[in-house]
C-alpha positions in Angstrom: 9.4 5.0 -23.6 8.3 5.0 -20.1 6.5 2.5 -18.7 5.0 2.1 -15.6 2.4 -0.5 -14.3 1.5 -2.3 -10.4 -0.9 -4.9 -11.1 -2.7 -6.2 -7.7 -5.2 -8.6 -6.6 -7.5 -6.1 -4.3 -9.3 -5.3 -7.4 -10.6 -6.0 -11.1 -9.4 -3.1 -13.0 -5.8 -2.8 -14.1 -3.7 0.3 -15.0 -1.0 0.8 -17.8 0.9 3.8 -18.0 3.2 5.2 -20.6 5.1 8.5 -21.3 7.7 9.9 -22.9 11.1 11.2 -21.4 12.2 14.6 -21.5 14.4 16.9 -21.4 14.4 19.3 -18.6 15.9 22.9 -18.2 18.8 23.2 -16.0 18.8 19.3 -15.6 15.5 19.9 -12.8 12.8 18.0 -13.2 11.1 19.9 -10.9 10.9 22.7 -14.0 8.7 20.3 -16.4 5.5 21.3 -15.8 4.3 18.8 -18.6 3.5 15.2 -18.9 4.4 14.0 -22.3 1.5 10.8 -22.6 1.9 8.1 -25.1 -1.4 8.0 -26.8 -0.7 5.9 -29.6 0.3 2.2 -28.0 -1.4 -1.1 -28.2 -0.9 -2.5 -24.9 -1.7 -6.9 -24.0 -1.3 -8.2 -20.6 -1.0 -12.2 -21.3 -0.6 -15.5 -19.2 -0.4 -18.6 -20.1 -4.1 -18.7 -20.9 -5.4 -15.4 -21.3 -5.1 -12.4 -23.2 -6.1 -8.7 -22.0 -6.2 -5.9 -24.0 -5.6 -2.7 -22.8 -8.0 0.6 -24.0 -6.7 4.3 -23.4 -8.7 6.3 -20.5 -8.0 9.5 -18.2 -8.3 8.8 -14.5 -8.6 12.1 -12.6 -5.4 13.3 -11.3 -6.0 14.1 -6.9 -3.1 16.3 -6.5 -2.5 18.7 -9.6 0.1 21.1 -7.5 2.7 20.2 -10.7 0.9 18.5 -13.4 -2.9 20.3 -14.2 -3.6 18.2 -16.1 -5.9 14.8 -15.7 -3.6 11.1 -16.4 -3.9 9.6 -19.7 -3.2 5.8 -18.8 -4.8 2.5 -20.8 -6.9 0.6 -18.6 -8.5 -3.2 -18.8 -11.7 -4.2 -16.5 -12.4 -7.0 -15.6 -9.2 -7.9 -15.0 -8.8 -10.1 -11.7 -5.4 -11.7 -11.3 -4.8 -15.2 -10.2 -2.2 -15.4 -7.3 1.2 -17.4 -8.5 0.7 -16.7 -11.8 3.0 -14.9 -14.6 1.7 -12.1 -16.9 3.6 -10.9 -19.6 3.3 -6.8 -20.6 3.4 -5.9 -24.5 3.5 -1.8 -25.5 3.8 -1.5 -28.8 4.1 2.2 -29.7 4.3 2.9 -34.2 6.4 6.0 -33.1 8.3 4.4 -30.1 8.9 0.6 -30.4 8.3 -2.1 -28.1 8.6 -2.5 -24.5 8.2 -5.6 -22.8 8.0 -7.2 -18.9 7.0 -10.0 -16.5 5.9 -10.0 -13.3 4.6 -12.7 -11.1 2.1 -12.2 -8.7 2.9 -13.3 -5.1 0.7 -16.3 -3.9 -1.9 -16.5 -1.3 -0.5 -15.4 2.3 -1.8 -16.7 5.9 -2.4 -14.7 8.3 -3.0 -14.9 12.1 -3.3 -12.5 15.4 -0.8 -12.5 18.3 -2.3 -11.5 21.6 -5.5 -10.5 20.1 -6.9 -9.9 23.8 -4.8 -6.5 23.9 -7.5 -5.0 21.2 -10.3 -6.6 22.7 -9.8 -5.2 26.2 -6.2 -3.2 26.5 -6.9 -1.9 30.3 -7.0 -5.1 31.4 -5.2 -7.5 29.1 -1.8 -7.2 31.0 0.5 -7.8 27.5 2.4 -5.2 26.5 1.8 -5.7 22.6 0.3 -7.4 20.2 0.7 -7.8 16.4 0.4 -10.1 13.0 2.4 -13.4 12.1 2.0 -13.7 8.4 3.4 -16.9 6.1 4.6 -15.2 3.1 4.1 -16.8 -0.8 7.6 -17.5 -1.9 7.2 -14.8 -5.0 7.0 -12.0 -2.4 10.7 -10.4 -1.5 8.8 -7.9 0.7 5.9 -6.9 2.6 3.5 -4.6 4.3 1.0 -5.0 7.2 -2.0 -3.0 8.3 -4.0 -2.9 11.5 -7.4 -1.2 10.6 -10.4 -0.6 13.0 -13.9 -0.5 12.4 -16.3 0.9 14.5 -20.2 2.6 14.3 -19.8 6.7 15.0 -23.2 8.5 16.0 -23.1 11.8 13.4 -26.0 14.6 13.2 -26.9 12.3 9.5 -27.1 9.3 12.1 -24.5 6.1 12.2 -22.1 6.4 10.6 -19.2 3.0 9.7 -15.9 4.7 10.1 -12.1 2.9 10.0 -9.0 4.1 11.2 -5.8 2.6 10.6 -4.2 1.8 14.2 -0.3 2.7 14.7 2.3 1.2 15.5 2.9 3.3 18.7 1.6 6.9 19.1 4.3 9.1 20.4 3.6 12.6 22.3 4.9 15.8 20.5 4.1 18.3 23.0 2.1 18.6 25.5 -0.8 20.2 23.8 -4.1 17.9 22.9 -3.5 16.0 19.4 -0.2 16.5 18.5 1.0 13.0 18.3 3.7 11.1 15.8 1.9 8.3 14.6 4.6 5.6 13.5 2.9 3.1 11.7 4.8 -0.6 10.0 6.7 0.2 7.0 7.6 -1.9 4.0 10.5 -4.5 4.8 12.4 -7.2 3.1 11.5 -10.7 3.3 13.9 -12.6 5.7 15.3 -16.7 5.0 12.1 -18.3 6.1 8.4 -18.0 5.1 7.1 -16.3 8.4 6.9 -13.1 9.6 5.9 -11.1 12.1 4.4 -7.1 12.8 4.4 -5.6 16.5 2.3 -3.0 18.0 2.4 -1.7 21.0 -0.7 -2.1 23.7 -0.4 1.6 24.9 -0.6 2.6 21.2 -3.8 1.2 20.8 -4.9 2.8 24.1 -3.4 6.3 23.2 -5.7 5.8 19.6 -8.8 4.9 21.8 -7.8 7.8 24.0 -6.8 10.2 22.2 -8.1 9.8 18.6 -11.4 7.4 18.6 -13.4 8.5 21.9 -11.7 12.0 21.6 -13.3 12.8 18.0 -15.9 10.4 17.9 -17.4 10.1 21.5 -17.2 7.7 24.0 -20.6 5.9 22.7 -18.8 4.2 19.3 -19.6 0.7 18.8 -16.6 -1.4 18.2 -16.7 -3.9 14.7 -13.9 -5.5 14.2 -9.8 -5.5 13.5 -9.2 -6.0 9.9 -5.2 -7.1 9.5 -4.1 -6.7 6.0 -0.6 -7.8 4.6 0.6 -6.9 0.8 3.1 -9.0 -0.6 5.6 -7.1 -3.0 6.8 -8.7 -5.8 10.6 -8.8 -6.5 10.5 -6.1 -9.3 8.3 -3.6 -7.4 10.1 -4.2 -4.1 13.1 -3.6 -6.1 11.8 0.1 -7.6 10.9 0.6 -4.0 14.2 -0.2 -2.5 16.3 1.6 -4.9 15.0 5.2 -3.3 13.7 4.2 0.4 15.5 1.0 1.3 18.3 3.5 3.1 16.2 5.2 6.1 20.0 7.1 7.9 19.0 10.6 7.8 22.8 11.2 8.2 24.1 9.3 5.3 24.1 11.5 1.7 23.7 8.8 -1.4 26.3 9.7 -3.9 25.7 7.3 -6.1 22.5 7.9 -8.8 19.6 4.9 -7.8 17.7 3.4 -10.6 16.0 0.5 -11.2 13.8 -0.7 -14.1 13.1 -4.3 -15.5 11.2 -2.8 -19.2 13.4 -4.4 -21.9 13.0 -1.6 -24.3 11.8 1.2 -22.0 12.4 2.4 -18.8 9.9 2.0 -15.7 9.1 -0.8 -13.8 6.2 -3.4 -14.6 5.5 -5.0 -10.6 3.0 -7.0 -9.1 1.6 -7.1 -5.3 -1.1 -9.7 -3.1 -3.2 -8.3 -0.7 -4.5 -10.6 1.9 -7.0 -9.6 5.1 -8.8 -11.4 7.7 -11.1 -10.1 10.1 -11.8 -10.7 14.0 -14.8 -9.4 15.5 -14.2 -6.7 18.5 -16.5 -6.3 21.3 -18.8 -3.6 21.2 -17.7 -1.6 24.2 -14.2 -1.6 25.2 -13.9 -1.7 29.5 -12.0 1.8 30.3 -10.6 1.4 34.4 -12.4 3.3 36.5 -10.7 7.7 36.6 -8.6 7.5 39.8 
């Protein structure tokens, strides 16, 4: 039995998943063209004071280049977690047995902007960079930051919100209009303490402004705000994560065969993340220097 399930706290609706192994030709998995569902499990999410229970659904499936057909997964709404808390997994499958989990979801993280000025007004700022300082909950063992913008777009319907997630740095490809790299943060371990920070770089934000914002969505946009967003990974889905992108050398070849799982009775990985956010309000007009 395979299990697989990330609980989070950004919404009310929780998702279960369970298949069956198989077999493949020639030892590819890339030649299974099949998803083998397990349709006949009872599946419980518990705490220490509540009980959900689980009831089978089909979510659409986005992407259907392998699988054509639609997820069959077991669903419970409302379901909102409560941060620092354990829950307890239960499949119980007549043909398959039972496979059991825990997770526990990361507490409530603080968050805070360093040298907020270089959104607010890059050109003149005079700071190179800016970025997040985050206290992690001490269940996280990793974590995740975002930079999102928001601004008001004029369309032919009329305004229109937009968001756009703000990188890292944006670096030139060639010398052609919009081919850029966007690098953006990327998961990372927890180190000893509970703080952490994120950097992004000043002309980053200018070369999004530039080349991305005004470019696409004209100079007259009316600026909202900077929404900075941190998930906290739990320890088993930080884990699952690790075991296939924790080594970034494109040099190295693995030799050894990664795999993680914490299903006693199953294989797959039951995990937990926090999703945090604050807001800070932009001006609407960011000051461009005059052209030279």
């Amino acid at each position: 039995m395979v299990v697989y399930s990330v609980l989070t706290t950004d919404r009310d609706t929780q998702y279960v998943r369970v298949y069956c192994t198989y077999n493949p030709s020639g030892n590819d998995p890339l030649t299974n063209h099949d998803e083998i569902p397990v349709t006949d499990a009872n599946v419980t999410i518990s705490s220490d004071s509540a009980l959900y229970q689980f009831q089978k659904t089909v979510v659409q499936r986005v992407d259907k280049s392998r699988y054509a057909s639609d997820i069959v997964a077991y669903m419970s709404s409302p379901f909102r977690l409560a941060r620092g808390k354990t829950y307890r997994l239960t499949v119980t499958s007549p043909t398959l047995g039972t496979a059991t989990a825990t997770t526990t979801v990361p507490g409530a993280a603080s968050i805070s902007a360093i040298n907020f000025i270089a959104l607010a007004d890059p050109y003149y700022a005079r700071v190179q960079g800016y970025g997040l300082d985050v206290i992690l909950s001490p269940q996280a063992k990793a974590f995740l930051t975002r930079i999102y913008v928001d601004y008001l777009a004029s369309t032919p319907q009329g305004w229109q919100l937009k968001r756009r997630q703000i990188p890292v740095v944006m670096k030139p490809l060639s010398r052609y209009m919009g081919t850029w790299d966007f690098i953006y943060p990327v998961v990372k371990r927890r180190g000893v303490g509970p703080s952490e920070t994120q950097g992004f770089t000043t002309g980053g934000w200018i070369n999004m402004l530039e080349n991305v914002i005004w470019l696409y969505d004209g100079a007259g946009v009316t600026f909202q705000q900077a929404v900075f967003y941190l998930i906290q990974f739990d320890e088993a889905l930080y884990n699952y994560y690790g075991v296939a992108n924790i080594s970034r050398d494109k040099y190295s070849v693995r030799i050894d065969e990664p795999d993680f799982s914490n299903i006693q009775g199953g294989v797959g990985v039951f995990g937990s993340s926090g999703v945090d956010s604050i807001a800070y309000a932009l001006p609407e007009t960011i000051t461009r220097p005059p052209p030279k």
